[in-house]
N, CA, C and O atoms as a GROMACS GRO file, in nm:
protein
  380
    1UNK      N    1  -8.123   1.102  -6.406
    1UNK     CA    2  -8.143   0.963  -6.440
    1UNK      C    3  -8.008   0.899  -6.462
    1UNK      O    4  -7.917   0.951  -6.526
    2UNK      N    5  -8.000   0.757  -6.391
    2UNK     CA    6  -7.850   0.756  -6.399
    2UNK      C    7  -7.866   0.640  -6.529
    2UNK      O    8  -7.980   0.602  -6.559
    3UNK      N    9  -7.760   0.593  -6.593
    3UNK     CA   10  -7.717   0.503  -6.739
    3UNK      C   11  -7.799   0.382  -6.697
    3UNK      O   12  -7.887   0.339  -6.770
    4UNK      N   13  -7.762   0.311  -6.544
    4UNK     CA   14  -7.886   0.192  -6.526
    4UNK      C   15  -7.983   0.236  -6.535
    4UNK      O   16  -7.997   0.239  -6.657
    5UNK      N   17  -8.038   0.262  -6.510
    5UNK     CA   18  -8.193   0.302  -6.538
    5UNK      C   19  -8.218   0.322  -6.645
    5UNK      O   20  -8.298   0.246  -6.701
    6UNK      N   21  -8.149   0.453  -6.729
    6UNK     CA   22  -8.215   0.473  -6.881
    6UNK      C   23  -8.149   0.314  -6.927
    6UNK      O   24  -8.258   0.264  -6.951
    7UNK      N   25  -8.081   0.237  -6.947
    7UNK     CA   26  -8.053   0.102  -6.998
    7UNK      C   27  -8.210   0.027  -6.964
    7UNK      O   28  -8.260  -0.058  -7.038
    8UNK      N   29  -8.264   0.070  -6.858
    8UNK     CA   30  -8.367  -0.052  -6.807
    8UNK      C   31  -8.464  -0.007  -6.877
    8UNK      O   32  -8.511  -0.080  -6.964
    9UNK      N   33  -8.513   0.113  -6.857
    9UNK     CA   34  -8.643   0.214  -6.980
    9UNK      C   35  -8.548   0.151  -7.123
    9UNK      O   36  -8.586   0.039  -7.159
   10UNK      N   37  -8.462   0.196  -7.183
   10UNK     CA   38  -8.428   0.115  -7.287
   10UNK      C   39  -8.479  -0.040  -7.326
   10UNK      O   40  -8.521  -0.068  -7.438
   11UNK      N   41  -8.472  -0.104  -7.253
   11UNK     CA   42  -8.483  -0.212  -7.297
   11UNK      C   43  -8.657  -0.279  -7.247
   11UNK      O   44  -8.705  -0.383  -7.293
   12UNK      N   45  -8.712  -0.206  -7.167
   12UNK     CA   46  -8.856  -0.164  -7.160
   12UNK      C   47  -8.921  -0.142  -7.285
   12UNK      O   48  -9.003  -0.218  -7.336
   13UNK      N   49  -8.863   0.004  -7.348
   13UNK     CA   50  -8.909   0.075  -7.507
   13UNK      C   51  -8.920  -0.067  -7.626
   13UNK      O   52  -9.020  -0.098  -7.690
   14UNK      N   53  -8.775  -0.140  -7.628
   14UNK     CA   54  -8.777  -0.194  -7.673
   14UNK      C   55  -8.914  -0.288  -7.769
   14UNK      O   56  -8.903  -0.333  -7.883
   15UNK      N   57  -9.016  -0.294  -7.692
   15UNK     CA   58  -9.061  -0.373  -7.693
   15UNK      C   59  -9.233  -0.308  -7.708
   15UNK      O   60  -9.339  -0.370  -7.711
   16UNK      N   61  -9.216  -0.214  -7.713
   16UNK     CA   62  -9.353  -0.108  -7.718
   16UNK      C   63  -9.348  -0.019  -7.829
   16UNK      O   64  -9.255   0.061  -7.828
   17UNK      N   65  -9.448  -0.014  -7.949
   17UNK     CA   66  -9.473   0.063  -8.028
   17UNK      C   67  -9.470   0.221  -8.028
   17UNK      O   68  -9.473   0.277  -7.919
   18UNK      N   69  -9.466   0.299  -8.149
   18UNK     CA   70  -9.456   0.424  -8.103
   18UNK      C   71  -9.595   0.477  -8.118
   18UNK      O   72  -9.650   0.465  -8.227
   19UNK      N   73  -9.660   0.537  -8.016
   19UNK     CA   74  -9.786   0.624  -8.008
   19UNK      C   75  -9.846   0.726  -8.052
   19UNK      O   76  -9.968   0.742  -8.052
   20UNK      N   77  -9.747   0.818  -8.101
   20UNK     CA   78  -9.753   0.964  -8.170
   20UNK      C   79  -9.687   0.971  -8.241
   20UNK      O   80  -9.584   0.916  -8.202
   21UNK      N   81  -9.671   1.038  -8.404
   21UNK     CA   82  -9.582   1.086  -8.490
   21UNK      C   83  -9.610   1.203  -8.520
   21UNK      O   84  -9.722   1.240  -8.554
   22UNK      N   85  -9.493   1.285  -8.508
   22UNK     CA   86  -9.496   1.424  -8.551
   22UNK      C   87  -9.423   1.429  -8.693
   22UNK      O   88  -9.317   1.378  -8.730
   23UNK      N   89  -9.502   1.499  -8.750
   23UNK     CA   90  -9.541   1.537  -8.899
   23UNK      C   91  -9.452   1.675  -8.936
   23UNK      O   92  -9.356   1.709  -8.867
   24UNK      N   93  -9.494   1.744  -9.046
   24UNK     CA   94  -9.447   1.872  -9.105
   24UNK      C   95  -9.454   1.973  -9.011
   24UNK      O   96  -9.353   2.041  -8.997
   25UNK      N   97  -9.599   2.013  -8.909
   25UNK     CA   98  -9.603   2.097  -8.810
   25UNK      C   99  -9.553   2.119  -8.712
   25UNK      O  100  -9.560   2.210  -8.629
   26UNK      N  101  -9.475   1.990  -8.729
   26UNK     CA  102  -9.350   2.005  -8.565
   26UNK      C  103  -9.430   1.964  -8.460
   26UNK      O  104  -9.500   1.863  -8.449
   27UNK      N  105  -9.410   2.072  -8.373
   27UNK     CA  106  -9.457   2.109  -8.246
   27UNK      C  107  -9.580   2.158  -8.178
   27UNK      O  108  -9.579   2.247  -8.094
   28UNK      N  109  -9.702   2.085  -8.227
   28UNK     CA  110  -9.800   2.205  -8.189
   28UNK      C  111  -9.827   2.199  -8.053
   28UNK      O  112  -9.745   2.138  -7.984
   29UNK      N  113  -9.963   2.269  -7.975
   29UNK     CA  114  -9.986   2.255  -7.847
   29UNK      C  115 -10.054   2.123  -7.888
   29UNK      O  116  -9.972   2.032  -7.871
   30UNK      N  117 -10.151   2.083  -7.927
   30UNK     CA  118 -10.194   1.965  -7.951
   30UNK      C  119 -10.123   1.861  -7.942
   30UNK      O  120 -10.162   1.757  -7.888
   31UNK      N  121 -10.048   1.873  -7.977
   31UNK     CA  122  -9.906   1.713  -8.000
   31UNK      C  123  -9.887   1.739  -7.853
   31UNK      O  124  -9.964   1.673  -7.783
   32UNK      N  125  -9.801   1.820  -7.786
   32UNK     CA  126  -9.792   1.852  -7.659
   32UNK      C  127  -9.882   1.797  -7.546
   32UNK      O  128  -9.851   1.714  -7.461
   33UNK      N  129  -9.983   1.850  -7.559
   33UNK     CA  130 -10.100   1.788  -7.434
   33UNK      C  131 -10.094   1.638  -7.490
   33UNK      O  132 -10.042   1.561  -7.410
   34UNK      N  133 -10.133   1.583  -7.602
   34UNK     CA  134 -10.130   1.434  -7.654
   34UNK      C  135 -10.010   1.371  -7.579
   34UNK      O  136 -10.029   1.251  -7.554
   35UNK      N  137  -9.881   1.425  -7.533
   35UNK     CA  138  -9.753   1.359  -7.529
   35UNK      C  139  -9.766   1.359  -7.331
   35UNK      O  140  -9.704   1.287  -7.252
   36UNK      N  141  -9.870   1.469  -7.299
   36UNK     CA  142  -9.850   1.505  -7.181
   36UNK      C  143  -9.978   1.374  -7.097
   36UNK      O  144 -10.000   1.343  -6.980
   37UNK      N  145 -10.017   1.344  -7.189
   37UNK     CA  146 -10.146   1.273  -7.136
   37UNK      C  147 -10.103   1.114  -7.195
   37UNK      O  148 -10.146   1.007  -7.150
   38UNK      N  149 -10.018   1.130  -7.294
   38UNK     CA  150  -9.963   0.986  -7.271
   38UNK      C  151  -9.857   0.942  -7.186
   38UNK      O  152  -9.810   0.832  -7.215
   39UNK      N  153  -9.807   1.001  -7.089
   39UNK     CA  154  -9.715   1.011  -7.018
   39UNK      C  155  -9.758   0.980  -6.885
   39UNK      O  156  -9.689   0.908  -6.814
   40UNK      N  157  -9.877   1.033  -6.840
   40UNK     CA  158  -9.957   1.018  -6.729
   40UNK      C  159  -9.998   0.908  -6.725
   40UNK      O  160  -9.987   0.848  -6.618
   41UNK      N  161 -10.071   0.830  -6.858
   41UNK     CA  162 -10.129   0.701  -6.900
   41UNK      C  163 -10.024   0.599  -6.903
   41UNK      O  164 -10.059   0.484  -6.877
   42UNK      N  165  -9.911   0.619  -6.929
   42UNK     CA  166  -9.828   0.504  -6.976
   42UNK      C  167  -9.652   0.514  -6.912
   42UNK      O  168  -9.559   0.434  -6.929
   43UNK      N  169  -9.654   0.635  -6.840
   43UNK     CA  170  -9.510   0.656  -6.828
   43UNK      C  171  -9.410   0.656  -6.878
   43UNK      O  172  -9.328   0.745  -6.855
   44UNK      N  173  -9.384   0.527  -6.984
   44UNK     CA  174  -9.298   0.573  -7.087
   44UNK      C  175  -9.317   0.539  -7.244
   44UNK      O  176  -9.361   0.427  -7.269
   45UNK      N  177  -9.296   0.602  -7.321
   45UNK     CA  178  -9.340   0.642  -7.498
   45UNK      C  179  -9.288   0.625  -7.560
   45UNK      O  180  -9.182   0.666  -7.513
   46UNK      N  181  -9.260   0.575  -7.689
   46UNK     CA  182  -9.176   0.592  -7.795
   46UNK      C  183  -9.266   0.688  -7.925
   46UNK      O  184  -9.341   0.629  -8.004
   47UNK      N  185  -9.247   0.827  -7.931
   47UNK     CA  186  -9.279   0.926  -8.031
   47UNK      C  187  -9.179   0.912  -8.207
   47UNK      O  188  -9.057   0.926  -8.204
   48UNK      N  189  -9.246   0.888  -8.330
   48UNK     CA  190  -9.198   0.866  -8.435
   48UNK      C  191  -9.216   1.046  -8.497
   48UNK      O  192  -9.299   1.137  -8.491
   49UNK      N  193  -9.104   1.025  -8.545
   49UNK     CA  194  -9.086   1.150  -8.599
   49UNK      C  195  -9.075   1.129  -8.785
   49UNK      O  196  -8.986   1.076  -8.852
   50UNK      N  197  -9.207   1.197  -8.829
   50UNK     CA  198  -9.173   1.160  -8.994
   50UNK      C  199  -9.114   1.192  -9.085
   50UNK      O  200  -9.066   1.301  -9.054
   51UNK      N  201  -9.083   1.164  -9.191
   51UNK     CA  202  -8.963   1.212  -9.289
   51UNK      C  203  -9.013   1.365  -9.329
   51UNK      O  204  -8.925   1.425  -9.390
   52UNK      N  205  -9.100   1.419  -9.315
   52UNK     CA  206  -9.156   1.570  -9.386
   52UNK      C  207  -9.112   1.635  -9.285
   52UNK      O  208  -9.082   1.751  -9.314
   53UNK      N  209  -9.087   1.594  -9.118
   53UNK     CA  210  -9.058   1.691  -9.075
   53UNK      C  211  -8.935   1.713  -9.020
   53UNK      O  212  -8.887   1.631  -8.942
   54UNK      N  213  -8.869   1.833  -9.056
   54UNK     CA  214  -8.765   1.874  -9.096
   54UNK      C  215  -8.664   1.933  -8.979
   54UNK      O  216  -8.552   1.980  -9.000
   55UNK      N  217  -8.735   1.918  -8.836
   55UNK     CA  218  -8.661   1.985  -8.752
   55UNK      C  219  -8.544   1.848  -8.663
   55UNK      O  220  -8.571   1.729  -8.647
   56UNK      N  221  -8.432   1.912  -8.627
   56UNK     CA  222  -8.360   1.817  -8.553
   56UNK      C  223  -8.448   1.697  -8.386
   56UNK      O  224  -8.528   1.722  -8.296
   57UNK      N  225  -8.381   1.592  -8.424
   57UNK     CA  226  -8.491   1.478  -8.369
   57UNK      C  227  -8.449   1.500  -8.217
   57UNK      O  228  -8.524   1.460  -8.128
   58UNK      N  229  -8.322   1.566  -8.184
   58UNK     CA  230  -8.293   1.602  -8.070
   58UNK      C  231  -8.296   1.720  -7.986
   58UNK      O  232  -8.258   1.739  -7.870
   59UNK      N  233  -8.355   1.804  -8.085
   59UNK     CA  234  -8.386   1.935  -8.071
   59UNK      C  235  -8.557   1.902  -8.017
   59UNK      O  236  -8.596   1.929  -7.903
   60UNK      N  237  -8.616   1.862  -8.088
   60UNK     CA  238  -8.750   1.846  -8.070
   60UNK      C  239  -8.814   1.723  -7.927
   60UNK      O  240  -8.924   1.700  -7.878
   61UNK      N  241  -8.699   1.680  -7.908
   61UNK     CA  242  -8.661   1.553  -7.789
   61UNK      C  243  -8.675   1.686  -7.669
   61UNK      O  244  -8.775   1.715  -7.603
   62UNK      N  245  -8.573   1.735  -7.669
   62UNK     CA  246  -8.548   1.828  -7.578
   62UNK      C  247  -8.651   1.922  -7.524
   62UNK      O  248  -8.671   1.945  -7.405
   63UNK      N  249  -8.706   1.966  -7.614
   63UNK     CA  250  -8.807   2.077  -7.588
   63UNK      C  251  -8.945   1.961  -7.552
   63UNK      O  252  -8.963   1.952  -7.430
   64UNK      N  253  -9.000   1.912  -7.600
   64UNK     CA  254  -9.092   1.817  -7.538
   64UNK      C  255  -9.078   1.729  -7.408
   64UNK      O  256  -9.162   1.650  -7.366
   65UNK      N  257  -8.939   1.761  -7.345
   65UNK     CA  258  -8.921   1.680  -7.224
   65UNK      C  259  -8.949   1.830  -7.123
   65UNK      O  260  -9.005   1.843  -7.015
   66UNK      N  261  -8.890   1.915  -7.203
   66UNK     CA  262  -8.900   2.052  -7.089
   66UNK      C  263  -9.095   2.076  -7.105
   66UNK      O  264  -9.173   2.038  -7.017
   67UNK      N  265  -9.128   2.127  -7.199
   67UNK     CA  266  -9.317   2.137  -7.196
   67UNK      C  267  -9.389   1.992  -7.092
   67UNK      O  268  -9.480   2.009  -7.011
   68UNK      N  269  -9.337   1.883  -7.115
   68UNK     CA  270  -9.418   1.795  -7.025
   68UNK      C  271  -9.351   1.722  -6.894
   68UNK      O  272  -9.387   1.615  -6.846
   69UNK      N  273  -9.208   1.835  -6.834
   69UNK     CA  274  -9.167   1.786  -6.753
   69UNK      C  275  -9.128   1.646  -6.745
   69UNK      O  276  -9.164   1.590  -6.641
   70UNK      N  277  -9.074   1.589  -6.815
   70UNK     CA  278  -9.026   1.430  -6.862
   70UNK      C  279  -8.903   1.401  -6.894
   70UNK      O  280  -8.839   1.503  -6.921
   71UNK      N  281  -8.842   1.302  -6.903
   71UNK     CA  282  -8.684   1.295  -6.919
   71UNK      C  283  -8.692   1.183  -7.052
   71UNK      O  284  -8.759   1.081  -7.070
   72UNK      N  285  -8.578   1.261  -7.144
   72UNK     CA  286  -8.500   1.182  -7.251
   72UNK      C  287  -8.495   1.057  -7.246
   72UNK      O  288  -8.485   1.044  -7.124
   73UNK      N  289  -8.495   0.965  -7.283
   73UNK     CA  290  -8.456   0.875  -7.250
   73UNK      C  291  -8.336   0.833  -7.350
   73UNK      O  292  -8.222   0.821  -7.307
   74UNK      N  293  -8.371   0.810  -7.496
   74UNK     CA  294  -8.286   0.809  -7.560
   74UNK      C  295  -8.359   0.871  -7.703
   74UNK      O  296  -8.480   0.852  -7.715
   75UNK      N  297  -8.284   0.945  -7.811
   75UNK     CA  298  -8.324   0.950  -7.932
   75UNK      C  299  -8.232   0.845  -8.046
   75UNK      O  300  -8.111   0.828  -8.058
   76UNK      N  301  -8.319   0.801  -8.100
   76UNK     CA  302  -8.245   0.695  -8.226
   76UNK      C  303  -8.340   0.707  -8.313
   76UNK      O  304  -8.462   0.698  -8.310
   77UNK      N  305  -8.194   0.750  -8.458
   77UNK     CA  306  -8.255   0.820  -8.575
   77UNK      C  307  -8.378   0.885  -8.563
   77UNK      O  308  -8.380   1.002  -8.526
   78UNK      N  309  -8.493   0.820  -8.594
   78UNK     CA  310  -8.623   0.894  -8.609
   78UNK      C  311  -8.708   0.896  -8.518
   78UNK      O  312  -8.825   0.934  -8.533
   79UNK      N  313  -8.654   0.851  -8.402
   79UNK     CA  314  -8.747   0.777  -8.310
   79UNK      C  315  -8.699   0.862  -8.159
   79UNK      O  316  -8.583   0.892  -8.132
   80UNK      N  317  -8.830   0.892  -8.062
   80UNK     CA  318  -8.786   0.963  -7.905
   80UNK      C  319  -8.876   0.871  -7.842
   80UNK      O  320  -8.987   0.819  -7.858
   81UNK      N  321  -8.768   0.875  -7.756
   81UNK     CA  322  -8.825   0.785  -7.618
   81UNK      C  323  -8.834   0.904  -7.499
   81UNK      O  324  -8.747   0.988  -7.478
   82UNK      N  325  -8.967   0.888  -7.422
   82UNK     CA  326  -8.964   0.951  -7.301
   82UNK      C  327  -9.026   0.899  -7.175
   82UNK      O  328  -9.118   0.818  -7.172
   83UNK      N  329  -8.987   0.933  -7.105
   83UNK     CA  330  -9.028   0.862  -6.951
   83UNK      C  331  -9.071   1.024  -6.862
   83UNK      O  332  -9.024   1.137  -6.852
   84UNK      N  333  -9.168   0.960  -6.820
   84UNK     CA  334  -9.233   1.041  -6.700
   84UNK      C  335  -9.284   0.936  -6.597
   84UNK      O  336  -9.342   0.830  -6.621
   85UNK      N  337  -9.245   0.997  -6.461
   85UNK     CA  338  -9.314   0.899  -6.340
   85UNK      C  339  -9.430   0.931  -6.345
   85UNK      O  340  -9.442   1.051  -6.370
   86UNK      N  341  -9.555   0.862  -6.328
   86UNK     CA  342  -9.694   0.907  -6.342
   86UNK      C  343  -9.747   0.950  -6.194
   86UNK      O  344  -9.692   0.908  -6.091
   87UNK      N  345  -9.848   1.029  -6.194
   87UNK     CA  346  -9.876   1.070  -6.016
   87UNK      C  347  -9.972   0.977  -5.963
   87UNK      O  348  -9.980   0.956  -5.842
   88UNK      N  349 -10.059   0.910  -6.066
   88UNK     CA  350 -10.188   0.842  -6.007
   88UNK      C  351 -10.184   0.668  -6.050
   88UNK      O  352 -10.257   0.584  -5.998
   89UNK      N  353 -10.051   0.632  -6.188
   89UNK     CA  354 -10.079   0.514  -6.201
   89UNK      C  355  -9.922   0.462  -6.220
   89UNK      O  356  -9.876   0.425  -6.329
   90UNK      N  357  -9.858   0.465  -6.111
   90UNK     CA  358  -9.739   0.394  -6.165
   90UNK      C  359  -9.703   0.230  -6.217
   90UNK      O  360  -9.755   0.130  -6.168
   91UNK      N  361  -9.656   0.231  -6.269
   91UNK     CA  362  -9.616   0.088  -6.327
   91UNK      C  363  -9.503   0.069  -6.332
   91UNK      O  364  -9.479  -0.039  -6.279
   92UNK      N  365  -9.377   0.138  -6.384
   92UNK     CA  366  -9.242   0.118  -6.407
   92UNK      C  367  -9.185   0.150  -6.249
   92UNK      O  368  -9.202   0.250  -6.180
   93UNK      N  369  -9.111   0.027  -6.221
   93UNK     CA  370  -8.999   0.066  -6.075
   93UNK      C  371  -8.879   0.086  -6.097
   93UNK      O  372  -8.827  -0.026  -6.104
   94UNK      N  373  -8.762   0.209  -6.122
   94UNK     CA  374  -8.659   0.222  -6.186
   94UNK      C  375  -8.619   0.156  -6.049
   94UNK      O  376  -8.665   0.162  -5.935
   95UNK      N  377  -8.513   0.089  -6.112
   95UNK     CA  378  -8.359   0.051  -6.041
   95UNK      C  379  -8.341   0.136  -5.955
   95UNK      O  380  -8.238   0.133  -5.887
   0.00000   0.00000   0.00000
């Protein structure tokens, strides 16, 4: 993904609530399929990460882009952004 583009998903996010917050449990498979099926639905996400849970916000960025095949977009403070191209409903046209 080149800097235009994540700038354009940036400023996309901007403007869209976050859908999922992960809690004390981190990582479950549950959160996972939830992140994998909002990704398909919406292409790109903003995931809130809450104060109980204790693992790094870029650590947990990372590993949820590798489980649902999706790219970073950006992490800030508490907050992950991710983008996936969808197979059946696209909406976003990157640059």
């Amino acid at each position: 993904m080149t800097s235009k583009q994540r700038s354009y998903l940036m400023k996309l996010a901007s403007s869209i609530d976050p859908i999922l917050q992960i809690g004390k449990s981190s990582l479950t498979p549950e959160i996972v399929q939830s992140v994998d099926e909002a990704l398909e639905a919406r292409e790109l996400i903003k995931i809130h990460i809450l104060k109980n849970c204790f693992d790094d916000g870029n650590e947990l960025a990372n590993t949820l882009a590798e489980r649902t095949r999706s790219s970073v977009v950006k992490v800030i403070g508490r907050m992950i952004i991710l983008y996936r191209e969808s197979k059946t409903k696209k909406k976003i046209l990157l640059p």
